[in-house]
NUFI-703302 format. One record per residue (C-alpha): residue number from 1; residue in three letters; x, y, z. Coordinates in nm, 4 decimals. Layout:
// residues N
(NUM; ALA; (X; Y; Z))
...
This chain:
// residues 175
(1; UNK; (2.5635; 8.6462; 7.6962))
(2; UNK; (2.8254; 8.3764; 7.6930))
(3; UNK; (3.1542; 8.5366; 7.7931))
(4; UNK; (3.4326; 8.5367; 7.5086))
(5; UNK; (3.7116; 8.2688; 7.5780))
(6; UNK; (3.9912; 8.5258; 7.4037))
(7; UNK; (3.9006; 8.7904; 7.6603))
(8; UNK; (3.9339; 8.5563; 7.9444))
(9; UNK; (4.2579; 8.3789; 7.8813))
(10; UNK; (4.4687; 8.6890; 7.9325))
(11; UNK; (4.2804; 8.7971; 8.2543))
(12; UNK; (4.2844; 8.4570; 8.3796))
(13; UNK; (4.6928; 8.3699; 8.3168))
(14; UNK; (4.7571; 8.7451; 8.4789))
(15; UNK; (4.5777; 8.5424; 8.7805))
(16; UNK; (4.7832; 8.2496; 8.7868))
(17; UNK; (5.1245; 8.4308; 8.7304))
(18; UNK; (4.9966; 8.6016; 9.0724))
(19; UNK; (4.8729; 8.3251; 9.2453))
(20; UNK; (5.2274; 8.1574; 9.2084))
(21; UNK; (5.4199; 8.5240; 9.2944))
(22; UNK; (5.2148; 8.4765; 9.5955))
(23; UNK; (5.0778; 8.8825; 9.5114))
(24; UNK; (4.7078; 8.7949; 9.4529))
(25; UNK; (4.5003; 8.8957; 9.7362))
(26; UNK; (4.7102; 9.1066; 10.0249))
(27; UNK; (5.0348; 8.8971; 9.9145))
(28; UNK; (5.2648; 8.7969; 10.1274))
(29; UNK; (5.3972; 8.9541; 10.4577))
(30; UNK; (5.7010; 8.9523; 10.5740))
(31; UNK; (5.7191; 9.1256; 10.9025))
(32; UNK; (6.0037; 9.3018; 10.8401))
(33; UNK; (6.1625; 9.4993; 10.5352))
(34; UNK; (6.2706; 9.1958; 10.3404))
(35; UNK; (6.1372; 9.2018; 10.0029))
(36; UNK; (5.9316; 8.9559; 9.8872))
(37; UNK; (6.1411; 8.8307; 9.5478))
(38; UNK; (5.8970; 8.6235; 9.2563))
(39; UNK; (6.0452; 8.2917; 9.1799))
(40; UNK; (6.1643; 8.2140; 8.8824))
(41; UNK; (5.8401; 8.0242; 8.7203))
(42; UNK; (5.6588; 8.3102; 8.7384))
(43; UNK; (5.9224; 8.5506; 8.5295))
(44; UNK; (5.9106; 8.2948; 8.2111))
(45; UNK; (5.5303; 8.2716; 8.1977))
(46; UNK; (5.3859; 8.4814; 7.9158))
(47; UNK; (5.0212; 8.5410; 7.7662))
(48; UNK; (4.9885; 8.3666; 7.4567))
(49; UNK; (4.9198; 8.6489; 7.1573))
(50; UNK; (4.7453; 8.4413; 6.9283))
(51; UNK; (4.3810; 8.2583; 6.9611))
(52; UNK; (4.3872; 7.9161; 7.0554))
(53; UNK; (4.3742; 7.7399; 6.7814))
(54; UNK; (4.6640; 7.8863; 6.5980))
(55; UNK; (4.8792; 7.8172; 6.9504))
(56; UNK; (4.8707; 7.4252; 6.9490))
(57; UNK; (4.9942; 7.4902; 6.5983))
(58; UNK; (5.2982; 7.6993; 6.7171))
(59; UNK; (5.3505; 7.4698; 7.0279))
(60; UNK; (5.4179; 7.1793; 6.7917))
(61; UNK; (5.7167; 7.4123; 6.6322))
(62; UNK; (6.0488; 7.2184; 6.6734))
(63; UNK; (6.2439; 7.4112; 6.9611))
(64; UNK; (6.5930; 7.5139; 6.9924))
(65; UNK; (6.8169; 7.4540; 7.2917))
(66; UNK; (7.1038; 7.7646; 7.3453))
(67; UNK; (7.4468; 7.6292; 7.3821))
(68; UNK; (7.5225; 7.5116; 7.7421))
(69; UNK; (7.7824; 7.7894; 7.9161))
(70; UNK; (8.0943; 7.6461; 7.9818))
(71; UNK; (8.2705; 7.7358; 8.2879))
(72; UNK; (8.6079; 7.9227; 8.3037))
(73; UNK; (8.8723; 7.6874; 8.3411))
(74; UNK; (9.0896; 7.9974; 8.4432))
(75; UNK; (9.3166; 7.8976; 8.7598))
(76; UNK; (9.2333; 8.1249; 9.0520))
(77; UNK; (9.4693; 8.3548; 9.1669))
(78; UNK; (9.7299; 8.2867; 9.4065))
(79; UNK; (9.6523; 8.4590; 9.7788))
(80; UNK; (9.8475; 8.7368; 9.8555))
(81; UNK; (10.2059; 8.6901; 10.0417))
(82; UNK; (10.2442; 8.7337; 10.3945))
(83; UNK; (10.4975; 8.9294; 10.5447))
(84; UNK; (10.7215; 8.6698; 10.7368))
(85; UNK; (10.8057; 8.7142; 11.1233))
(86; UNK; (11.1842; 8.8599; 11.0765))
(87; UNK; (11.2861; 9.0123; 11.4232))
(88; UNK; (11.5922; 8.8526; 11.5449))
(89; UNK; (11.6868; 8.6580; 11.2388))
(90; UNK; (12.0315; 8.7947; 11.0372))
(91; UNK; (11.9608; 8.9805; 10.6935))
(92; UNK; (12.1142; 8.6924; 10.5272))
(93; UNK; (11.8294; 8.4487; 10.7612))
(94; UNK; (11.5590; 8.7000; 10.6148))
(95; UNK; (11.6911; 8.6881; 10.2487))
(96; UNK; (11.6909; 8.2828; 10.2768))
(97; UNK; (11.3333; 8.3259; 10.4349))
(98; UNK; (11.1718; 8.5404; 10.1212))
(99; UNK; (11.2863; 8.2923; 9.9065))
(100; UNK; (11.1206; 7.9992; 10.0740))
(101; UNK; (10.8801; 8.1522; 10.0176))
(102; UNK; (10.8818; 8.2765; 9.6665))
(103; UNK; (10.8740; 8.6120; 9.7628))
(104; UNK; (11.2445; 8.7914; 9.5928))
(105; UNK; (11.4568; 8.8875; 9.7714))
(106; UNK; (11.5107; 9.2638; 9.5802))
(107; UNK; (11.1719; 9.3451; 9.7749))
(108; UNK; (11.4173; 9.4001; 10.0994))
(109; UNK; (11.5859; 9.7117; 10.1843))
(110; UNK; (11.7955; 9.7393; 10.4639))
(111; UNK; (11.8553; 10.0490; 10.6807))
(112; UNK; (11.9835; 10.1445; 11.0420))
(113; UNK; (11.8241; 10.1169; 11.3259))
(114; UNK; (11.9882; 10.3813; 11.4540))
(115; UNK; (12.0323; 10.7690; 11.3312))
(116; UNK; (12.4334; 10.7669; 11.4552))
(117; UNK; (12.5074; 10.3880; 11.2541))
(118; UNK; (12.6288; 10.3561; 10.9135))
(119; UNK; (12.4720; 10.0341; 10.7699))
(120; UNK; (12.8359; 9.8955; 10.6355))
(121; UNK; (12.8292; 9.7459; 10.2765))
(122; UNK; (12.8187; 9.3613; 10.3998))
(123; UNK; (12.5723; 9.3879; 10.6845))
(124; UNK; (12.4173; 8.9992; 10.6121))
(125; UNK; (12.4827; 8.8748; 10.9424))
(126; UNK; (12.3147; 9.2070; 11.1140))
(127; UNK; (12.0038; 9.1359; 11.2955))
(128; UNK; (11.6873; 9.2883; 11.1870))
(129; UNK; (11.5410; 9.4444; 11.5112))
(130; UNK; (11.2121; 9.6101; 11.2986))
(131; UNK; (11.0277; 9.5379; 10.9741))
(132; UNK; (10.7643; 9.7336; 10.7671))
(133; UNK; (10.5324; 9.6244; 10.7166))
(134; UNK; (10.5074; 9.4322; 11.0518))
(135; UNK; (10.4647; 9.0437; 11.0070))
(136; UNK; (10.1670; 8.8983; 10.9061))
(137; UNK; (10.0888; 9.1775; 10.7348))
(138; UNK; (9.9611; 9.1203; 10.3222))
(139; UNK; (10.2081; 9.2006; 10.0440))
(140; UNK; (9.9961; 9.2031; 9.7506))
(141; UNK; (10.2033; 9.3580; 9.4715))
(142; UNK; (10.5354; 9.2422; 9.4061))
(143; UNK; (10.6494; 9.5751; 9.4062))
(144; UNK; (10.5430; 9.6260; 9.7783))
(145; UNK; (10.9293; 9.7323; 9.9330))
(146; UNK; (11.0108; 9.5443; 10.3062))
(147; UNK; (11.2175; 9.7703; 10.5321))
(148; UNK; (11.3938; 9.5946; 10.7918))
(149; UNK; (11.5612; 9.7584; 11.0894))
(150; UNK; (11.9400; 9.6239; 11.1257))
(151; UNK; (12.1580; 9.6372; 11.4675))
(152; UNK; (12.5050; 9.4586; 11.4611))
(153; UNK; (12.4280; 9.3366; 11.7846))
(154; UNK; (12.1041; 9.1706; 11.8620))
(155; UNK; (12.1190; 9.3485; 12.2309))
(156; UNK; (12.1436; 9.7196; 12.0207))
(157; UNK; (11.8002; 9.6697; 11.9205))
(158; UNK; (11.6400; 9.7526; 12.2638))
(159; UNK; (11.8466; 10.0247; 12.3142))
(160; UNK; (11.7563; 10.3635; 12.2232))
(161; UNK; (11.8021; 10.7120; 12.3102))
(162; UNK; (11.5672; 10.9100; 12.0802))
(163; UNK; (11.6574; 10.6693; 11.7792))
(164; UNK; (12.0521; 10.7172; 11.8743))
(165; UNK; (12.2468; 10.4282; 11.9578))
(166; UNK; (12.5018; 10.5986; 12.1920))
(167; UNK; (12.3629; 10.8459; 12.4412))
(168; UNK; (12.6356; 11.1050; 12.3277))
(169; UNK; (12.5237; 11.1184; 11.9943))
(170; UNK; (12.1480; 11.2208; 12.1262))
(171; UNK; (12.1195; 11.5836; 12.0740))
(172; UNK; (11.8613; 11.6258; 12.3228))
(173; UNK; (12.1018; 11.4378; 12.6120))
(174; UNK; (12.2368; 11.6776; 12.9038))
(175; UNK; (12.5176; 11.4646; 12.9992))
């Protein structure tokens, strides 16, 4: 009995897809838990539904090519700022600094570095003594506020008792 060619062809193109996925026989071994991926040759190949003779005439169909895709010509976004080194610069020094940078200037807000000093109205040539966040730090939203820490003296920003300039004004001071 002469084997029928119809029966075969499926049998022997399941073969050949897993010849070429390297899974016929024990497959291939890794060693280790990487999966063993099928390339791409093997994911396209397909039995062919129809006898023979009817599948040169369907081979011979004019094909038709999908539409290249087209890259995005989107720009990519901008990195993230970078929170500037501040300490011992004036507020007006930092101000100048954010917009070098093209970061605004609104982002800053200004406060004591003391509990017993009143930030006065003009404090632009105070010196900024702490910043949050600290520098090098990412500001990624332009709503992201930078506190900085102002002294009138540069000297005033070492000294602290518990957060008071003036040992006097420290509540927790004996003398």
């Amino acid at each position: 009995m002469v084997p029928n060619p119809r029966r075969l062809a499926p049998s022997v193109l399941l073969v050949g897809v897993l010849a070429l996925a390297g899974c016929s026989g024990g497959g291939t071994q890794t060693g280790d838990a990487t999966p063993v991926t099928t390339p791409a040759t093997a994911a396209t190949t397909t039995a062919p539904a129809t006898p023979p003779a009817t599948a040169t005439a369907t081979a011979t169909a004019p094909a038709t090519a999908s539409a290249p895709a087209t890259a995005s010509t989107a720009p990519a976004p901008p990195p993230d700022a970078v929170m500037p080194a501040l300490h011992s610069r004036t507020y007006e020094q930092a101000r100048t600094e954010f917009s070098r940078q093209d970061l605004s200037p609104a982002r800053l807000t200004a406060a004591a570095q003391h509990k017993d000093v009143t930030l006065p109205r003009d404090h632009d040539d105070w010196y900024i003594c702490d910043t949050s966040p600290r520098p090098g730090a990412p500001l990624p939203a332009a709503t992201t506020t930078v506190t900085v820490k102002l002294a009138q003296d540069f000297s005033d920003c070492t000294t602290s008792f518990n957060g008071y300039l003036y040992e006097e004004n420290d509540p927790s001071s004996t003398s």
